[in-house]
C-alpha positions as CSV (number, residue, x, y, z in Angstrom):
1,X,49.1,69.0,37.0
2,X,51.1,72.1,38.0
3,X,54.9,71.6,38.5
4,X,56.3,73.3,41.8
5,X,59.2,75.9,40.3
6,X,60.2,76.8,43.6
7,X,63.8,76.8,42.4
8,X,63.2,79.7,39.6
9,X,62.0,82.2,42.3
10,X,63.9,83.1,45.7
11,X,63.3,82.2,49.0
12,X,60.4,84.4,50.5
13,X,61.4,86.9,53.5
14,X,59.5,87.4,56.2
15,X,58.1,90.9,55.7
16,X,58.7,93.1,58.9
17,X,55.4,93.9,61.0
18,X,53.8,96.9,60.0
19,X,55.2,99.9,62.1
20,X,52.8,102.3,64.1
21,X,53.2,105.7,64.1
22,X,55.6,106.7,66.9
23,X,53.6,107.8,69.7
24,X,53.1,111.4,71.3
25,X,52.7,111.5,74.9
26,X,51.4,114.9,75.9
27,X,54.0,115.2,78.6
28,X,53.1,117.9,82.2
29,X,54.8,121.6,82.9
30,X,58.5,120.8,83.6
31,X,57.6,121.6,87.1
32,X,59.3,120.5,89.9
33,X,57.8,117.2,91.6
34,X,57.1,118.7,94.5
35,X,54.9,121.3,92.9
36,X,53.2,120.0,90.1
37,X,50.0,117.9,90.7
38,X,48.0,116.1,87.8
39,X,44.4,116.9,88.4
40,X,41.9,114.7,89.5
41,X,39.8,114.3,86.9
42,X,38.7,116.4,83.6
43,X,35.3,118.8,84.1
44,X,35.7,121.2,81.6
45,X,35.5,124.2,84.0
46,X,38.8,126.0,84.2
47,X,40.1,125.9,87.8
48,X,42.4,127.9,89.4
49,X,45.2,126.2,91.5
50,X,45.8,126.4,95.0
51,X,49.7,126.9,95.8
52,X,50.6,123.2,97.4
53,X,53.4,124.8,99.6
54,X,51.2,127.5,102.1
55,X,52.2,127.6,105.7
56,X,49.9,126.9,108.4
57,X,48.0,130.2,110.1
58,X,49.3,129.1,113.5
59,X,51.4,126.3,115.2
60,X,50.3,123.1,116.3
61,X,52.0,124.2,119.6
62,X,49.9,127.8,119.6
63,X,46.8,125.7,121.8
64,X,46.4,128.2,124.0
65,X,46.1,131.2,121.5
66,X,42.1,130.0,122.1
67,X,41.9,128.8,125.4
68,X,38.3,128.1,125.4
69,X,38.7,125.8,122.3
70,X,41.6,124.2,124.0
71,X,40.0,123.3,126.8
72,X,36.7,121.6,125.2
73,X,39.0,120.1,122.5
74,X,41.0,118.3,125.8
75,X,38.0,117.6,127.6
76,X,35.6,116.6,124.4
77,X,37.2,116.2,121.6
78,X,34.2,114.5,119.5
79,X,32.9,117.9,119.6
80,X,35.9,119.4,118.0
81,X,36.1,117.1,115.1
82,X,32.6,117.5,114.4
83,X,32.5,120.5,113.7
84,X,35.9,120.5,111.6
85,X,34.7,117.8,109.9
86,X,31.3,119.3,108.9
87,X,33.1,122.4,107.1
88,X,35.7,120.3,106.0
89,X,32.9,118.2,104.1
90,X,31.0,121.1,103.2
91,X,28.2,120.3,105.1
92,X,27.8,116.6,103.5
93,X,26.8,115.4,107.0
94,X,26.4,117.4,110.1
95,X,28.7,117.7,112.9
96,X,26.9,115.7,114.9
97,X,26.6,112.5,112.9
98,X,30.6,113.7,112.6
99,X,31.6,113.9,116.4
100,X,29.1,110.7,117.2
101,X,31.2,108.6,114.6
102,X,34.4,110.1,116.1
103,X,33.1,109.2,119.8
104,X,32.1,105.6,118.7
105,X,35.8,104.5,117.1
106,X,37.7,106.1,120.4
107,X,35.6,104.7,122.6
108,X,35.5,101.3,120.8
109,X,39.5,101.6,119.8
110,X,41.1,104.3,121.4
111,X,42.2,105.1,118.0
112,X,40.1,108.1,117.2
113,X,43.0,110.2,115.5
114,X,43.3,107.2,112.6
115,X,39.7,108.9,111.5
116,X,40.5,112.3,112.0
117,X,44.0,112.1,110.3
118,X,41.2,111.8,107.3
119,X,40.3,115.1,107.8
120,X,43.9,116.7,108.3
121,X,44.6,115.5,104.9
122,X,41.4,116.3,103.3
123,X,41.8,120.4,104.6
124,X,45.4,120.2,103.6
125,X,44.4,119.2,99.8
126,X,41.5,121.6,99.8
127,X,43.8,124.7,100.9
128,X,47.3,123.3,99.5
129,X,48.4,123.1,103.1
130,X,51.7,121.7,104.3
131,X,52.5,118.7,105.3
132,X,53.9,120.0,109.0
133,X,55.6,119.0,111.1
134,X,55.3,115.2,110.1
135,X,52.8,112.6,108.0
136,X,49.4,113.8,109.0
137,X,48.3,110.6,110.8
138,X,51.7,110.9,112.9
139,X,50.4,114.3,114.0
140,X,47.2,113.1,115.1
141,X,48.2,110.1,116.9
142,X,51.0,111.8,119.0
143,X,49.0,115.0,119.8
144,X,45.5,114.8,119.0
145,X,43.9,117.9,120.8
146,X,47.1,120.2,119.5
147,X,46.0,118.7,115.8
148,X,42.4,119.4,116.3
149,X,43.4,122.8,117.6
150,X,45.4,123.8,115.0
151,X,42.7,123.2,112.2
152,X,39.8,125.0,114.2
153,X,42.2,128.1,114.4
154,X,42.7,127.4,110.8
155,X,39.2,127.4,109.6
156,X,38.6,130.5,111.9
157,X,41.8,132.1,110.2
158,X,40.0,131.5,106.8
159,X,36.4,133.0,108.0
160,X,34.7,130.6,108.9
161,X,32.3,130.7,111.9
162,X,32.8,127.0,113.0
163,X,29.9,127.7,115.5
164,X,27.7,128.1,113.0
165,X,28.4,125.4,111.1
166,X,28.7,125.1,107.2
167,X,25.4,126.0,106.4
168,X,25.7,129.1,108.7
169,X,28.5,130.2,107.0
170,X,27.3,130.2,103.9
171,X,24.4,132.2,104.4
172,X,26.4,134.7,106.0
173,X,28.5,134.1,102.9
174,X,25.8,135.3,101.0
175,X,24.6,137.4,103.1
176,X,21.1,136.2,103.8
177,X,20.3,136.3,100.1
178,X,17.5,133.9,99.3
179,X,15.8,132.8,96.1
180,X,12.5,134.6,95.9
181,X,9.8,131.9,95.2
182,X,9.0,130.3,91.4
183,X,5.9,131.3,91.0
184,X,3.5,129.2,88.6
185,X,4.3,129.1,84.5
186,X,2.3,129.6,81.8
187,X,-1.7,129.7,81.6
188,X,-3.1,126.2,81.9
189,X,-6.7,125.2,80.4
């Protein structure tokens, strides 16, 4: 019925695939590596950035710049940590759930610095902190009191009351300063 003319036409070429648009990538600040940090995530909220590259207020050698916290940091260091942890978490859990966990994995382990490394590198982030003089879970496990030391001095450098906890300090924050009561809206019938 129909006659194939496939010699009056030429052979068909593959057509090329269809092209995308060349892609933008929305590249970072030509910063050096060891300065620029992608952020987390994306909030909204403009935040200002900590400087990654501040020194530490005191040595990790300077233990006996507090000798009273040097000496229950050598003799119970549970109690140390929980209370670095507890500002360090921003009073998420209390330093006593804090030091009990800490007491539970040396006692079980011996390897209590492996948790509290944790913390080192959780302040560190939080105030753009160095990484001095070594990986923060080398620091902890070669000297563990002089570690836990050096961030109670730090905390105290940067006002806070560690005594007091973090709910302590921040009332003190502001000042005392507490809601007045709601009292009951509208007129009901």
């Amino acid at each position: 019925m129909y006659s194939s003319h496939s010699q009056d036409y030429p052979p068909k070429q593959p057509s090329p695939p269809p092209s995308a648009p060349p892609q933008t990538f929305c590249q970072p600040p030509s910063l050096p590596e060891s300065i620029y940090q992608p952020p987390e995530y994306a909030t909204g909220i403009p935040v200002a950035h900590k400087p990654i590259n501040e020194k530490w207020s005191s040595s990790l050698c300077a233990c006996c710049s507090d000798v009273p916290n040097c000496c229950l940091t050598c003799w119970c260091p549970c109690i140390t940590f929980g209370q670095i942890a507890e500002i360090i978490d921003k009073g998420n859990t209390s330093c006593g759930v804090q030091g009990a966990l800490y007491a539970i994995i040396a006692a079980f382990t011996c390897c209590g610095c492996l948790y509290s490394c944790v913390f080192r590198s959780k302040m560190r982030s939080q105030y753009g902190l160095r990484e001095t003089p070594c990986n923060d879970c080398l620091v902890h496990w070669c000297c563990e009191p002089c570690a836990l030391c050096q961030e109670y001095r730090e905390l105290k450098h940067r006002g806070f009351d560690i005594s007091i906890g973090w709910q302590g300090n921040m009332e003190r924050q502001n000042h005392g300063v507490q809601m007045p009561p709601m009292a009951p809206g509208g007129m009901y019938r």
